[in-house]
Structure formats: C-alpha cells, structure tokens
C-alpha positions in Angstrom: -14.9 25.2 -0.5 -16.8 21.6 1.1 -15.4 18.4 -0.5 -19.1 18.2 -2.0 -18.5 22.2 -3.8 -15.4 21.1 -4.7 -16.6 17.7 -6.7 -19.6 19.6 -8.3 -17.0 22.3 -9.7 -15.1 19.4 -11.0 -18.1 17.9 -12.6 -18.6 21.3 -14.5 -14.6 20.9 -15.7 -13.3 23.5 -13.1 -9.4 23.1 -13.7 -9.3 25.2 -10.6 -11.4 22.8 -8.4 -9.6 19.4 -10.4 -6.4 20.9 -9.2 -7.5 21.6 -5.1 -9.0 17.9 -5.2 -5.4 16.5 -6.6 -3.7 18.0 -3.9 -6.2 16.6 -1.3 -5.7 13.3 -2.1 -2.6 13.2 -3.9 -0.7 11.9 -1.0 -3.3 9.8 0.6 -3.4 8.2 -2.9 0.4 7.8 -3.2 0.4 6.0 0.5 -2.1 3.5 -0.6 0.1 2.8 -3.9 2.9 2.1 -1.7 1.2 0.0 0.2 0.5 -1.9 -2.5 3.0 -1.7 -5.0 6.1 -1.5 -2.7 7.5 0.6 -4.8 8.0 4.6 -4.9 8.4 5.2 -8.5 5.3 2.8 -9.5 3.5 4.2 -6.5 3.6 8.0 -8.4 2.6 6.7 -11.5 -0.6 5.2 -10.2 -1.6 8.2 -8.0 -1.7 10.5 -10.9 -3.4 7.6 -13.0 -5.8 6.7 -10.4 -7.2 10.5 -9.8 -7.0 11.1 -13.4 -9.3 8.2 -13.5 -11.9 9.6 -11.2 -11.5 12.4 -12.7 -13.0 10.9 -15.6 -15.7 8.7 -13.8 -16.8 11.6 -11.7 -20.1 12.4 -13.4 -20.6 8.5 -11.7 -19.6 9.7 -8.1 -22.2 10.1 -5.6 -21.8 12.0 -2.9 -23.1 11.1 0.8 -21.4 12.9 3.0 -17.7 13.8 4.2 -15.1 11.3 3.3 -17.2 9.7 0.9 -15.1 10.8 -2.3 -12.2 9.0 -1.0 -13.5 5.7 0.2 -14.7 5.8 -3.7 -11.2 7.3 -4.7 -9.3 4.5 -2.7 -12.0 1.6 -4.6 -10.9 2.8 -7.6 -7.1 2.7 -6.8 -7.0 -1.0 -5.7 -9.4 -2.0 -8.3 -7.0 -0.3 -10.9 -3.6 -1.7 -9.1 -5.2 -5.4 -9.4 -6.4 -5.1 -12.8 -2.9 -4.2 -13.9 -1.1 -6.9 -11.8 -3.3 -9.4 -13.1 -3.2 -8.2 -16.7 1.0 -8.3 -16.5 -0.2 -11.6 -14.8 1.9 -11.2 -11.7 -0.9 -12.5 -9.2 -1.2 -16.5 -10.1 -3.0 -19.2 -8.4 -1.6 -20.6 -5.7 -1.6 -25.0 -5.9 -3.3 -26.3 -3.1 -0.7 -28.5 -2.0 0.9 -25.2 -0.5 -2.3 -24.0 1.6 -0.5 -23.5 5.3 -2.3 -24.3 8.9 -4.2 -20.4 9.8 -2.3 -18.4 12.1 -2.4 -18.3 15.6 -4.5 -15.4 16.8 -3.5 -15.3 20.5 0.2 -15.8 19.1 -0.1 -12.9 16.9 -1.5 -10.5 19.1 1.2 -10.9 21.6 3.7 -9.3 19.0 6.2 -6.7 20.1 4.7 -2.9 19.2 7.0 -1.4 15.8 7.1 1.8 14.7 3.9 2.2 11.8 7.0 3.5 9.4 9.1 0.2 10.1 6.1 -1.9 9.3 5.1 -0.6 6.3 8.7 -0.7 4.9 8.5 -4.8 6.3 5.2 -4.9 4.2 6.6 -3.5 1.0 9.6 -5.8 1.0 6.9 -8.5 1.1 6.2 -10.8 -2.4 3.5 -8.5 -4.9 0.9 -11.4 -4.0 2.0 -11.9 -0.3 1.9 -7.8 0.0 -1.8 -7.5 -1.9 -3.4 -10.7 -0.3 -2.3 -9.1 3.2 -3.4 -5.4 2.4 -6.7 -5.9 1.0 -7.6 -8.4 4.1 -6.0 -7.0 7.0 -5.8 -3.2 6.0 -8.6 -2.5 3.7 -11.2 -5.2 5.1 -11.2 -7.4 2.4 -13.1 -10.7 3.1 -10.9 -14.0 1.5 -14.2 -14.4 -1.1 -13.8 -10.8 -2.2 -10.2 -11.1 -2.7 -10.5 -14.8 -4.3 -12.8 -13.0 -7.2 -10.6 -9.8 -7.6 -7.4 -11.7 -7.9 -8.7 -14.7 -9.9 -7.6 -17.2 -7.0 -9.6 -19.2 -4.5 -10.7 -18.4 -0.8 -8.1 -21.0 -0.3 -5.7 -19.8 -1.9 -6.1 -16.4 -0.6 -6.1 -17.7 3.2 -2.6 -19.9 2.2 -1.2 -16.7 1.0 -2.3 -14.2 3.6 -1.0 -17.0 6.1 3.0 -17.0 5.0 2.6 -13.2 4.3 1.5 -13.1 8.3 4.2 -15.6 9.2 6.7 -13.5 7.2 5.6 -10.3 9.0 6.3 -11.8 12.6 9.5 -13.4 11.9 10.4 -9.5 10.7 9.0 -7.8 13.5 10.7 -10.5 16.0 14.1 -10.0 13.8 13.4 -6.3 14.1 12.9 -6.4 18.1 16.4 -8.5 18.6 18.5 -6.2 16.9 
C-alpha cells in the first residue's frame, strides 16, 4: 500500500492501516524525541503521543507527494515537545548580559570527524535549552526568529544559546578525539 493509500485508509478509521503507519514512523519518531529530549524513557512517551496526535489531526493532512506525511509528522513532534517544555516552563529567557561572541565558522568546520552515534549521545547530554536551541537551528533548519517565537525568547537570546551549546559540542568532540 503507497504512503498516500495508507493515509486515506486511516482517514476512514482503518485500524489496519493506523497500525502499518505506526510502525513506519514509530522509530523515526522515537529518534527525533531523543534528539530532543535526551532522554529514552521521555523519548517513548512522546512518539506514541505524537502519532496518536496526527492520528487525530489527520482529516487536516494534505498529502503532496512521498515523504510529505512525515515532514508534517516531525512539525507536529517538535511543536508538541516545545509546547510541553514551555508549559513545565523548562525553556526561560536567557538575560542579555550572557549573549556570547558567534562562533567561528572556519574554526568549526576544521573539527575532527565522530562517529553520528557519539554525537548524538554528546547532544543529549547537552542542557534541555542548549540541546533544543541547537536541534531546531542546526538539525531541523530552524531560523533564530522562528525559534525566538516558538520558545518565547529573543533572536538574541537564541543565537547566545546556540553559541555555548556549539562551544560545548567542540570541547566534547576535541575531549572525545584525545582520549
């Protein structure tokens, strides 16, 4: 069955169909709660709420072509992860006093290669805010305007943060490479 079959069959409450489309995305889902929440347990919990979740939005899906159900899938992840995290108010603003000097581009890109595992395990050990700031800009193509309105903080803010996450991840990978 296409992705698109497979979405109109779950439109018509096809249990069938709802349970082929969990296990297509269960564990692309679960990756991108990792990612974000740093934390397994959490992680599940949001998957399964998350597709339950477009589960129930789905009559609002609209399908253009291949993929498309999970770029929508993954908006509605994040979106749901940041609502909760700033509901439990765990992402604050950040004083401007602490807004650091932007990384070093040429710097950066001169970092030793790591193993994808061994950075996402230095990502999840991040800070919550350090962690979201630096997934939703350098993973999921945030711009620091879009994340400043989602998280309630300013483009300043946002740059500060994503700055000492960045800073944070180099001194890791460069600790990682000297062991």
């Amino acid at each position: 069955m296409s992705e698109e079959e497979l979405i109109n069959a779950c439109r018509n409450g096809n249990k069938d169909a709802q349970k082929e489309l969990y296990i297509q995305y269960a564990e692309r889902v679960y990756t991108l709660c990792i990612r974000y929440l740093g934390d397994r347990e959490n992680a599940l919990d949001y998957t399964h709420d998350a597709i339950i979740k477009a589960f129930l939005a789905i009559s609002r899906f609209k399908y253009s072509g291949e993929g498309s159900f999970y770029v929508w899938l993954r908006k509605i992840t994040i979106n749901m992860i940041i609502d909760r995290l700033r509901l439990n108010k765990r992402i604050k603003q950040v004083p401007i006093s602490t807004i650091a000097e932007p990384a070093d581009e040429k710097e950066d890109s001169l970092l030793p290669a790591v193993p994808p595992e061994i950075l996402l395990q230095m990502i999840s050990c991040m800070s919550e805010e350090r962690r979201i700031v630096f997934n939703m800009y350098c993973i999921d193509g945030y711009s620091h305007k879009e994340i400043a309105r989602r998280l309630g903080i300013t483009e300043k803010g946002s740059a500060s943060i994503l700055a000492k996450a960045r800073a944070l991840l180099k001194k890791k990978v460069f600790d990682y490479v000297d062991e």
